[in-house]
C-alpha positions in Angstrom: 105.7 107.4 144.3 105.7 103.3 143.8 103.7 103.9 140.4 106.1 107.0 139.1 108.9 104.9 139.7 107.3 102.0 138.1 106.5 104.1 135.3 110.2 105.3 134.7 111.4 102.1 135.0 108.8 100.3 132.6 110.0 103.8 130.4 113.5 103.1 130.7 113.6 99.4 129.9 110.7 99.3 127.2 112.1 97.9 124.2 111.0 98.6 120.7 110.1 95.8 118.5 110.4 96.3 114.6 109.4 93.6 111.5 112.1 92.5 109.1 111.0 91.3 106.1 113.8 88.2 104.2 113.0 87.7 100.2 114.3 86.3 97.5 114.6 83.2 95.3 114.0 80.2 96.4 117.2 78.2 97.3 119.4 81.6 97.9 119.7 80.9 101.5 117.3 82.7 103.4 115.9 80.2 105.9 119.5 79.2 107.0 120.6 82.9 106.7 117.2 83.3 109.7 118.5 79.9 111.5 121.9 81.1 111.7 120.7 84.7 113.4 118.7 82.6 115.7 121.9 80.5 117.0 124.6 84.0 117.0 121.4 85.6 119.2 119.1 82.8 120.9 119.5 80.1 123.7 118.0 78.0 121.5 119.8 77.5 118.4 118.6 77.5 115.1 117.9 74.8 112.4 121.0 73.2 111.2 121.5 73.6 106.8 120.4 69.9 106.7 117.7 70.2 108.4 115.9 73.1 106.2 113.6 72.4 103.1 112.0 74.9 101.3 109.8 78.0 102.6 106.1 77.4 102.3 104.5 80.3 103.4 106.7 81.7 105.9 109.1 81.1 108.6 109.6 83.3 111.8 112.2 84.1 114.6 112.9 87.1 117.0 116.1 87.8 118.4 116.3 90.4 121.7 119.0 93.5 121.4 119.7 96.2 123.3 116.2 98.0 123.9 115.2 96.6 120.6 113.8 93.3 119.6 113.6 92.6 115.9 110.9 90.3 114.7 112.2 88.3 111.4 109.8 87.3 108.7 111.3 84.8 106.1 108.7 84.2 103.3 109.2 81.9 100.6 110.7 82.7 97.2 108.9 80.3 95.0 107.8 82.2 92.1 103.9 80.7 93.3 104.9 82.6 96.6 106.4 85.7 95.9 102.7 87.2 95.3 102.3 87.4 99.2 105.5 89.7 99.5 103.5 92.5 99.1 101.1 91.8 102.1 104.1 91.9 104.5 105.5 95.2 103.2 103.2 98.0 105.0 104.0 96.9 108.4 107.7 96.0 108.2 110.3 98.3 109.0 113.4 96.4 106.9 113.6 94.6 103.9 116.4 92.3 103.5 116.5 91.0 100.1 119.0 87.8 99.6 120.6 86.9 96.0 122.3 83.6 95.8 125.7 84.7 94.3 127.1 81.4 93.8 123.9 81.2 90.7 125.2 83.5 87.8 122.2 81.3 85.6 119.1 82.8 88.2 120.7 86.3 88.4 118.5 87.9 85.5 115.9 86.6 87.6 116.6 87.3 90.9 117.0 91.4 89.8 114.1 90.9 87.8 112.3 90.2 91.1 114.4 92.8 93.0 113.6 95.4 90.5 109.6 94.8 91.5 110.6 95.2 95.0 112.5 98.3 94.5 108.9 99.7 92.4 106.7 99.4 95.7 105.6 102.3 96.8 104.9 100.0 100.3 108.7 100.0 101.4 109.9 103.5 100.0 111.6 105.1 102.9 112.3 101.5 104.5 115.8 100.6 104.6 116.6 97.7 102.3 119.8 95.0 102.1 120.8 93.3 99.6 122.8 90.3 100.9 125.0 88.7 98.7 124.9 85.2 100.1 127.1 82.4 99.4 130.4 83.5 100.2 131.9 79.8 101.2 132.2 78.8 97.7 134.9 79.9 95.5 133.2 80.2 92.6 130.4 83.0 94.3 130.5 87.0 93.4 132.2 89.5 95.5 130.0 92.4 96.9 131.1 94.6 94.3 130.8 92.3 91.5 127.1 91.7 92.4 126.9 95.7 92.9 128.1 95.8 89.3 126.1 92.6 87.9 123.0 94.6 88.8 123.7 97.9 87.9 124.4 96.7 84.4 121.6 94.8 84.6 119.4 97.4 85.4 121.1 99.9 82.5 120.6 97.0 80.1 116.4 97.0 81.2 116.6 101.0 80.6 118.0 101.2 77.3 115.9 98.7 76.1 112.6 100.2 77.7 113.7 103.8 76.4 111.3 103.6 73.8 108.4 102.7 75.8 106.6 105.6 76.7 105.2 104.4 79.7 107.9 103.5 81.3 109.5 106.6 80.4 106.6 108.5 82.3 106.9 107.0 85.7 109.0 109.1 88.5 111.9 107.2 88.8 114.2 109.9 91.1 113.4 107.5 94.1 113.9 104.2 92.7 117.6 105.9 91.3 118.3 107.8 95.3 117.6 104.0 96.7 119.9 102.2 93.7 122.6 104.9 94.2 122.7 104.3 98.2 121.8 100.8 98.0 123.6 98.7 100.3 125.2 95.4 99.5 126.8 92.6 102.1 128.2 89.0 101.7 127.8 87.0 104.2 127.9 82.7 104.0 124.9 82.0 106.4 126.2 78.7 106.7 129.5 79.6 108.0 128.0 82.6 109.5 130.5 85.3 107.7 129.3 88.8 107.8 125.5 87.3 109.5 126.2 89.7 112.7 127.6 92.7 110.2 124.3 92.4 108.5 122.3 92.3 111.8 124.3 95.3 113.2 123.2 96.9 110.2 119.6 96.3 110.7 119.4 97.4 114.1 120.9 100.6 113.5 118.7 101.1 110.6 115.5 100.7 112.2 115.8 102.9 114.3 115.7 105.4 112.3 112.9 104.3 109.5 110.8 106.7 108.5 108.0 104.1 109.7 
């Protein structure tokens, strides 16, 4: 009876643990963005902005929710870096990809590098953010204005590939589902704005990853 009961209760307060994946660019913000989850969910609060340097490698944090426990990994956006993404992407069940919207001159770049992301066959099926970050500064994006810098950035890169047969070949109904649904949040991970929205959005979408 002790070990049946034991087992029920081991059952009923197991908590699941899924990997999140943070990209992007170097300097959009994701190391505070991590820091300032830590503080909103830890004892232990994060790094403070001034105490945060670039991402060599990676970074890590795990912050405990109801019955679920979600293990952050922040990797660094150097353009050196960004080769190890892809090692990360078969085991994690979220990708959070963050875009410094307060840099119109390193947008082209930073969808450049969000288009690859979208193209891996890895993460198809896992639910992706795109977190618009920066929204302290008055000069930064709105959501929908970084919605619609990148959809006409991405109709821009398909009329000018049209003529290229090989890229006219490739199956592109998925890549155009995931654009179509994608969703987009601004959040200031300095202030904190929209960090918990984001999280909350994360939770719930892990649960029901296809992985």
């Amino acid at each position: 009876m002790y070990h049946l009961l034991k087992g029920l209760h081991e059952h009923l307060t197991r908590q699941e643990e899924f990997s999140v994946i943070i990209i992007g660019l170097d300097g959009a913000g994701k190391t505070t963005l991590l820091e300032k989850i830590k503080t909103f969910y830890n004892d232990t609060p994060g790094l403070s902005p001034d105490k945060i340097g670039p991402t060599v490698g990676q970074n890590t944090g795990k912050i405990t929710l109801p019955s679920t426990i979600l293990q952050f990994w922040d990797l660094g956006g150097q353009r050196g870096i960004r080769n190890i993404w892809h090692k990360y992407y078969d085991d994690c069940h979220a990708v959070v990809y963050v875009i410094d919207a307060d840099d119109r001159e390193r947008l082209s770049e930073g969808w450049e590098v969000f288009d690859s992301v979208l193209s891996a066959p890895q993460i198809l099926g896992v639910p992706l953010l795109l977190v618009a970050n920066k929204q302290d500064t008055p000069q930064s994006l709105s959501v929908e204005e970084i919605r619609n810098d990148y959809e006409d950035w991405h109709q821009r890169k398909m009329e000018s590939a049209r003529r290229n047969v090989r890229y006219e070949g490739e199956d592109m109904s998925a890549r155009k589902e995931r654009i179509a649904s994608l969703d987009v949040m601004g959040v200031s991970a300095i202030e904190g704005t929209g960090v918990r929205a984001a999280v909350d959005w994360l939770f719930i979408r892990v649960q029901n990853s296809r992985r």
